[in-house]
N, C-alpha and C positions, 0 to 999 in steps of 0.2 A: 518487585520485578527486576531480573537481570539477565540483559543478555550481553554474552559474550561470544566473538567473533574470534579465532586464530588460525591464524596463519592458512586463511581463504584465499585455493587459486581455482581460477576458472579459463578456461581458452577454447576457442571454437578454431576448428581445424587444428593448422600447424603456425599461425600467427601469433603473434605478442599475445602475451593472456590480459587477456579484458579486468581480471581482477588477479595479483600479483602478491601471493604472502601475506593478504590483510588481515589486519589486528582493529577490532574496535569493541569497546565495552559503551554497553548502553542501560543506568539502571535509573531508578525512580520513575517520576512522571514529567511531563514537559516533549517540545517539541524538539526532533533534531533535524536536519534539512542536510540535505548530500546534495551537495554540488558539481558542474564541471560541465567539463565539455561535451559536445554528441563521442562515444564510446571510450567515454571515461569509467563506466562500469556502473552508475547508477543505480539502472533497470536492474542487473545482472545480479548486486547486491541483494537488491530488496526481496529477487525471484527465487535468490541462494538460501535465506533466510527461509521461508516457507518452502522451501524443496518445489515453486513451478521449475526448476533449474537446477541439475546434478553439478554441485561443483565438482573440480577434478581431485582436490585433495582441500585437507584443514578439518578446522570441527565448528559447528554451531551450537552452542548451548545457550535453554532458553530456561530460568531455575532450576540450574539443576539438571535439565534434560537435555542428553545431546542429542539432538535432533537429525544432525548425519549420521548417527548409526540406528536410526530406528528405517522401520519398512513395514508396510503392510497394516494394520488394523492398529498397531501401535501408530507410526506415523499418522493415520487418520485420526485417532484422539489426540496426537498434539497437536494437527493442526488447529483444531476446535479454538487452542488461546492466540490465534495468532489470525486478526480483521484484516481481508485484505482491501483497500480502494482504487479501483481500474481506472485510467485518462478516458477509456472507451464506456466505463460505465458498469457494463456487462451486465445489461438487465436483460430478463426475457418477453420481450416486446410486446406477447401478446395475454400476459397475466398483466392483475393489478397491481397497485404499488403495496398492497396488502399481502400478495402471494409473493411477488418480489422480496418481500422484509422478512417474510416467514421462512423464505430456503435459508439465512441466515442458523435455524434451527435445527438444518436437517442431519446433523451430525451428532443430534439429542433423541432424535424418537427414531421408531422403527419403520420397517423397508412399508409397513401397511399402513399407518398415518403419513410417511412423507407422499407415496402413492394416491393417494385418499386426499389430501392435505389438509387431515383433521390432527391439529394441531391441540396440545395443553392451553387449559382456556387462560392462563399464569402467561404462556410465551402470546398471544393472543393481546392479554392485556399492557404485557412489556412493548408490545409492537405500538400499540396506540401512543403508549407514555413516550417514546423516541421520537417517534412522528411529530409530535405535537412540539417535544424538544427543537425539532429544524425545522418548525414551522408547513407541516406535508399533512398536518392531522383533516384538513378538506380534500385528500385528493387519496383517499383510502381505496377507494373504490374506482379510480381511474387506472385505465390501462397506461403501460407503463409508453407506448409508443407515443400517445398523447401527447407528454411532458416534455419543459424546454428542457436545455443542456442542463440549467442549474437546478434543474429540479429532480431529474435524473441521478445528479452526482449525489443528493441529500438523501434518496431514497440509498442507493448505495451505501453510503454513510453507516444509515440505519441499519442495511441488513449487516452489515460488517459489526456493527455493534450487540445484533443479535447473539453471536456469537457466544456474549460475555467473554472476551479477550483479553489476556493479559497486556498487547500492544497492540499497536496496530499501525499497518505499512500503508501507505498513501504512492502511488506510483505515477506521481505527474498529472496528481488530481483537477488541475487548474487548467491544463495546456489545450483540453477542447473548449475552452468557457469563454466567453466575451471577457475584456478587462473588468470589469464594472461585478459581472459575477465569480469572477476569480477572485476578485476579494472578498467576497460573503463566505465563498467554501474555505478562503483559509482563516475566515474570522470565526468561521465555524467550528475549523478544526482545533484551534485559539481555546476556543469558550469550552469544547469536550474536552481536551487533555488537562483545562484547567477544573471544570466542574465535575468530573470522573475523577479524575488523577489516575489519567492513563497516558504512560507515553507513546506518541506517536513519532513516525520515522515516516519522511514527508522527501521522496525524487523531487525536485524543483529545478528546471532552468532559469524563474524569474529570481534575481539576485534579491532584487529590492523586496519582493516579498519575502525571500527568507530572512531577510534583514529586520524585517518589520515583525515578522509574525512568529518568529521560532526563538527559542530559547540556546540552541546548538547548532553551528556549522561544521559539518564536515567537509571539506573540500577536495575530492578527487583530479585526479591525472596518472592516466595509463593504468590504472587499477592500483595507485599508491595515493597514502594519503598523503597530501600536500597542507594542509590545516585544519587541525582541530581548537576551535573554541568558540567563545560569544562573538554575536553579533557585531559587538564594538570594538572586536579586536578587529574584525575583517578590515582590512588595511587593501591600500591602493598596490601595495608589497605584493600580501598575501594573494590577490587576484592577478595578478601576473603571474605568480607563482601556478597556481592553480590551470587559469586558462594559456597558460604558454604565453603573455604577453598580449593575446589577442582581445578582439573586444568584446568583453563577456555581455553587453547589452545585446546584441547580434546572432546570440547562439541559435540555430535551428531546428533544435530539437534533436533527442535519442537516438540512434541510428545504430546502435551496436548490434555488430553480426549476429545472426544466430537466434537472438533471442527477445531484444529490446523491443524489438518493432512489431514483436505482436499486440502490443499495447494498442497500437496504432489503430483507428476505425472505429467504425461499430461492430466489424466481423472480422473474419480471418483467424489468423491467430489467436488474438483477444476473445473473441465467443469462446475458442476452443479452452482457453485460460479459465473462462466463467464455468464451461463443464468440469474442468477438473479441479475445482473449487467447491462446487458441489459436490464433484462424487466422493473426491478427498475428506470431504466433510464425516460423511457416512462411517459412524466405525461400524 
């Protein structure tokens, strides 16, 4: 797997652009974690990459495919390799965690099985084997409004993994979760990029956790990057650099115009994200 990122800009209105000429190449497996500030471009990356967000200019390519010049039924099969994970979840509240894992499919069968949601008994039995993977194989059959925050985000997980993806973007997976389950989803996300070998591209505001749990920092500011490498470079330097001097233990969360903050909730924006993820799905 390789993706590659050039020369991405994005701007909402007539203000500084949120993301600024970026350049980033991302190939193998393993985890990389985007850092920085509330509208350092985080969100805005990750949404650029799977087209939820028209950049304004650059190119995306994901093997091979440039994914800013595709449209229509073509973009809907590529999105197929590309898992997304919502802060908000983006489950549909009133199906099971069974029908929840199977939309992950719906860009594999047709308008009369996804309607029906009679599903190949193959994506069926892959849906059991994931489940059981993050530990969700007793809660098959529970509706998805039932479930805590962390159980929520594992079903999620799985239907993203549904998918069969070449990577997979994580958008601030930990930021609705108690501390205590924010470390399971990223010990989770840990143990899939490592037992798949698949790379994951993980929005993070907790510093410490991407210190702990990822393989790549990239660190944003103003839509530039400000550092790229391991964990153990990340220097007391390099986070000044990064957060302006400020204190990056204190960050707030996402706030970037336009677009980031649809993440935010359980509805709003972020529902609207969960529909156009399904429908995008569909070729």
């Amino acid at each position: 797997m390789e993706l590659n990122i050039e020369n991405l800009t994005k701007s909402y209105g007539r203000g500084q652009p949120v993301l600024n000429g970026l350049n980033l190449t991302v190939d193998g497996s393993g985890i990389t974690a985007i850092i920085g500030s509330s509208g350092a471009g985080k969100s805005t990356l990750l949404r650029c990459i799977n087209r939820l967000i028209e950049p304004d200019s650059g190119t995306v390519r994901l093997n091979d495919v440039e994914l800013t010049a595709l449209k229509g039924a073509a973009l809907r099969k590529a999105r197929r390799s590309i898992g997304m994970i919502f802060q908000s979840f983006n489950l549909l509240d009133r199906l099971t965690v069974m029908e929840n894992v199977l939309a992950g499919r719906l860009g594999y069968v047709n308008f009369w099985q996804a309607s029906s949601r009679r599903y190949p008994q193959a994506d069926i039995n892959r849906a059991y084997e994931l489940l059981e993977l993050v530990g969700m194989e007793e809660f098959v059959n529970q509706r998805a409004s039932r479930l805590s925050g962390g159980q929520r985000q594992r079903v999620g997980v799985v239907r993203a993994l549904m998918q069969q993806p070449s990577i997979l973007l994580a958008d601030e997976p930990t930021a609705s979760l108690d501390p205590r389950t924010s470390l399971q989803i990223m010990e989770l996300l840990q143990d899939i990029a490592g037992n798949l070998g698949l790379p994951v591209i993980i929005n993070i505001h907790n510093v410490d956790q991407a210190r702990t749990y990822t393989d790549r920092i990239v660190g944003l500011r103003y839509g530039h990057i400000m550092f790229d490498g391991t964990p153990a470079d990340l220097d007391d330097a390099a986070l000044d650099a990064i957060y302006d001097g400020k204190d990056w233990n204190e960050d707030p969360g996402e706030a970037e115009s336009g677009g980031a903050g649809g993440s935010r909730g359980s509805g709003g924006a972020g529902g609207k994200d969960a529909k156009r993820e399904l429908e995008g799905a569909r070729a």
